[in-house]
PLY file of the C-alpha trace (Angstrom):
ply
format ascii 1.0
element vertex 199
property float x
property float y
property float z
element edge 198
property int vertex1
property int vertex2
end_header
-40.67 27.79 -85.70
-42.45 28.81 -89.08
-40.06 26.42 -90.74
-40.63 23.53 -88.67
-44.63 23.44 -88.71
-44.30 24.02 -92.63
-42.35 20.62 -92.73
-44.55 19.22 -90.54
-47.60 20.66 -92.66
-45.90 19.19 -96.22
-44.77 15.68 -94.71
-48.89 15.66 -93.72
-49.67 16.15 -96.93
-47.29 13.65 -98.81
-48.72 11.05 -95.61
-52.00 11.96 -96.92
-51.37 11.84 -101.04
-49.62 8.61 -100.46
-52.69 6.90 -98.35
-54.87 7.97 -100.98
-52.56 6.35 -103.57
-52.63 2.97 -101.75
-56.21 3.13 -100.67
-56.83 3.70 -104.50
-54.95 0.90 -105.52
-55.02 -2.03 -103.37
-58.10 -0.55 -100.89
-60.60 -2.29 -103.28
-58.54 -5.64 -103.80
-60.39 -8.72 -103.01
-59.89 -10.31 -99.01
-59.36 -13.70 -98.58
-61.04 -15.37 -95.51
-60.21 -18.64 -93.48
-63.81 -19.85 -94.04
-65.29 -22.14 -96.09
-67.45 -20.70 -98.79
-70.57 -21.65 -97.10
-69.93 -20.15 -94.03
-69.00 -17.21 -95.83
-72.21 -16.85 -97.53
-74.37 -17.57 -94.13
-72.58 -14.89 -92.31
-73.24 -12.83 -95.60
-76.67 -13.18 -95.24
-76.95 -11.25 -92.41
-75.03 -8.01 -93.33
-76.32 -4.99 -92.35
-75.78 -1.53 -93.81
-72.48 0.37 -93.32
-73.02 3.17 -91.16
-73.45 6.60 -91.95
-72.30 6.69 -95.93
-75.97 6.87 -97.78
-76.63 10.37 -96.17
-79.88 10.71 -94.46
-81.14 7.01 -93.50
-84.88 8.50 -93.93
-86.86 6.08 -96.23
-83.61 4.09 -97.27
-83.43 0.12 -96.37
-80.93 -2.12 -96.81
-81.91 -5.68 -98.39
-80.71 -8.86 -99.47
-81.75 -9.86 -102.68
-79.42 -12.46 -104.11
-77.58 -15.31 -102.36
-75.97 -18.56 -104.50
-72.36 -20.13 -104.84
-70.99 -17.23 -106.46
-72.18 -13.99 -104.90
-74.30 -12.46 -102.27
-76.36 -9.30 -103.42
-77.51 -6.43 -101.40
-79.45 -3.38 -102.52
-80.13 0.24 -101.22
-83.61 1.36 -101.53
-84.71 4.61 -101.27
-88.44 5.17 -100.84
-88.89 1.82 -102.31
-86.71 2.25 -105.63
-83.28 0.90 -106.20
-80.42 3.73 -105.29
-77.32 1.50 -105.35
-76.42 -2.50 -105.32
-73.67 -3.96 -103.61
-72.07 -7.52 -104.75
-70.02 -9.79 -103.04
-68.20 -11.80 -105.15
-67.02 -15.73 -103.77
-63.99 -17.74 -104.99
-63.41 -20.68 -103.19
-59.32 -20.71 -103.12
-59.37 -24.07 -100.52
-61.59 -25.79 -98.63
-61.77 -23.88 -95.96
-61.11 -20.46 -97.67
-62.76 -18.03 -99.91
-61.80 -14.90 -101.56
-64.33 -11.94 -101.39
-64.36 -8.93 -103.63
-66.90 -6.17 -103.14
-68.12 -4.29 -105.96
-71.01 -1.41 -106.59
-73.19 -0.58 -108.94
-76.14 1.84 -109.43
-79.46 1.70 -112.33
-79.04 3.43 -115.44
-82.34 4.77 -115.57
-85.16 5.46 -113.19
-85.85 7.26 -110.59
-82.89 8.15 -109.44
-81.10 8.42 -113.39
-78.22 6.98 -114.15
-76.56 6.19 -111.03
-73.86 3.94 -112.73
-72.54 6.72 -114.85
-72.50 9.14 -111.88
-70.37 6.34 -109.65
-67.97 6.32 -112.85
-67.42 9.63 -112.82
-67.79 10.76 -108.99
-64.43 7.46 -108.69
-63.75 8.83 -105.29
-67.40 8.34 -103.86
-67.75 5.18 -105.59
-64.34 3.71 -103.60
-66.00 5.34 -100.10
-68.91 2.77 -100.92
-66.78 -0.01 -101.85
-64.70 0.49 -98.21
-67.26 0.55 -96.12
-69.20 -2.06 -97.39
-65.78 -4.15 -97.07
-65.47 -3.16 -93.68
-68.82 -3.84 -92.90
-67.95 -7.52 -94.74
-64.83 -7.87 -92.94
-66.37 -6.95 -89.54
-68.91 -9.75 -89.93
-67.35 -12.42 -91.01
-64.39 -11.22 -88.00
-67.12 -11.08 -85.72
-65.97 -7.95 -84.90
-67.58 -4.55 -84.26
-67.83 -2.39 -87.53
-64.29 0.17 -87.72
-65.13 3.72 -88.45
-61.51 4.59 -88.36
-61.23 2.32 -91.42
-63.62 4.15 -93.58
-63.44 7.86 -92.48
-60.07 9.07 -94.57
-62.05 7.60 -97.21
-65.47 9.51 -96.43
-63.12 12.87 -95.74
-61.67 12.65 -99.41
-64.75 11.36 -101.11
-66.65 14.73 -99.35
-63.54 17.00 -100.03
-63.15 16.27 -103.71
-66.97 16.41 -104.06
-66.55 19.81 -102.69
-64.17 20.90 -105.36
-66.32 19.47 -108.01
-68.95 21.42 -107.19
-66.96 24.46 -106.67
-65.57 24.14 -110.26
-69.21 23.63 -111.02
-70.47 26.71 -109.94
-67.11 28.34 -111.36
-67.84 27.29 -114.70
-71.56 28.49 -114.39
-70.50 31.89 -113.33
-68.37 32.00 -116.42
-70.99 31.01 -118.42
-73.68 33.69 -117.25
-70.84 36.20 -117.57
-70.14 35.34 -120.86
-74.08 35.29 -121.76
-73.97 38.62 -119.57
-71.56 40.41 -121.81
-73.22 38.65 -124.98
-76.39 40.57 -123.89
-74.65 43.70 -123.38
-73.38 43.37 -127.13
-76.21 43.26 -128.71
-78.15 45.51 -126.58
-75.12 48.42 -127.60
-75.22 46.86 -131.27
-79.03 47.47 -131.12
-78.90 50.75 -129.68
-76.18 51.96 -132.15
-78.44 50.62 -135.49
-81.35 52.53 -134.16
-79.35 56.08 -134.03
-78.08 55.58 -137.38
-81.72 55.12 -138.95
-82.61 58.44 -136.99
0 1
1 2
2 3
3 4
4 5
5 6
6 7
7 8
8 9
9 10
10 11
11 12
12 13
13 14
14 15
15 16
16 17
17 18
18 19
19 20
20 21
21 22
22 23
23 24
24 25
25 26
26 27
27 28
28 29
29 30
30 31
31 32
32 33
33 34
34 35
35 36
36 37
37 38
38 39
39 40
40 41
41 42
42 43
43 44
44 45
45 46
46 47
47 48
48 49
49 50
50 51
51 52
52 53
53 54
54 55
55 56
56 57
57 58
58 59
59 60
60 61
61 62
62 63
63 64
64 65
65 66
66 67
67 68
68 69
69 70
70 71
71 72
72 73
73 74
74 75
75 76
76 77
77 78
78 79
79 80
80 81
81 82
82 83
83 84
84 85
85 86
86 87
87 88
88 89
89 90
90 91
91 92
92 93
93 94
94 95
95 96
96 97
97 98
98 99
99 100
100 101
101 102
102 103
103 104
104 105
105 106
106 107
107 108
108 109
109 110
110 111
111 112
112 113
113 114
114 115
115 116
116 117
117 118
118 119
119 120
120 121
121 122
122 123
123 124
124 125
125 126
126 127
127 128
128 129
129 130
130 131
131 132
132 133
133 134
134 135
135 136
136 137
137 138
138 139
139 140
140 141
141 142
142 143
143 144
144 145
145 146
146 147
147 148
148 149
149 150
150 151
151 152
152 153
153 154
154 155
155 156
156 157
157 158
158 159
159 160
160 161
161 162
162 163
163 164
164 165
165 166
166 167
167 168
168 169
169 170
170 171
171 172
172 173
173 174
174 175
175 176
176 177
177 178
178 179
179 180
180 181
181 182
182 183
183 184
184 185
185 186
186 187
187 188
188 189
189 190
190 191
191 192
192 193
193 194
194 195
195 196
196 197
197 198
């Protein structure tokens, strides 16, 4: 019945509005792990790249750079410049636990501009990147294989509301070159008009 699928269709969406709400909130919140710090930051060490959320993986690598009490630092390189960095942040909370909180961050200048700015603005691909490097984080130190299911509703609304940015994008554009359109048109009839009244 009509009726039936459109309740069906609505409750999906509410599902889906309220997912987004929690992922939002608490997806980002640091994990605490029953490891000591130092095993943390071995496994760490060996992270590789989350799968299939940097686009093309032509000329990209995935690096360590940083590794010390407090954090373990991993950047994205794209033909050998910096693109994004990823931090893990380490808080002992007992001996043999340690909280870890995942965090992103991009250059403000460069080659690729300022990324940072972009990642504050574009909040719904920043938290895709944030996910799955947590997954990726969580899958390690689990020694478990890496959970797509985790991070695709997250990669779905970071590509859907990327989508409506640029439509809005191109909506405002049109408006513009109408507006400069009918602008032109203006003077071109205020032009025309001056010259017949000097004839």
């Amino acid at each position: 019945m009509p009726g039936s699928r459109l309740m069906v269709t609505f409750s999906g969406f509410i599902a889906l509005g309220l997912y987004i709400l929690f992922d939002f909130t608490w997806g980002e919140s640091a994990v605490t792990y029953k490891q000591p710090i130092a095993a943390v930051r071995a496994k760490l060490e060996t992270v590789e790249a989350p799968p299939l959320v940097f686009g093309s993986e032509h000329n990209k690598r995935f690096k360590l750079v940083q590794s010390d009490s407090q954090s373990v630092v991993w950047i994205v390189e794209d033909g050998g410049k910096e693109a994004l960095r990823f931090t893990a942040r380490l808080t002992p909370i007992r001996a043999d636990a340690t909280e870890v909180k995942i965090d992103v961050s991009g250059p403000t200048s460069g080659a690729f501009g300022d990324v940072q700015r972009r990642l504050s603005e574009y909040r719904s691909v920043r938290h895709m990147y944030v996910i799955a490097m947590k997954e990726r984080v969580a899958a390690t130190l689990g020694d478990r294989m890496y959970n797509w299911a985790v991070v695709a509703p997250t990669v779905a609304f970071a590509t859907m509301a990327n989508l409506s940015g640029l439509s809005a994008q191109m909506d405002s554009a049109g408006q513009a070159f109408r507006q400069q359109d009918r602008e032109a048109m203006r003077k071109a009839y205020a032009n025309e008009a001056a010259g017949q009244g000097r004839r």
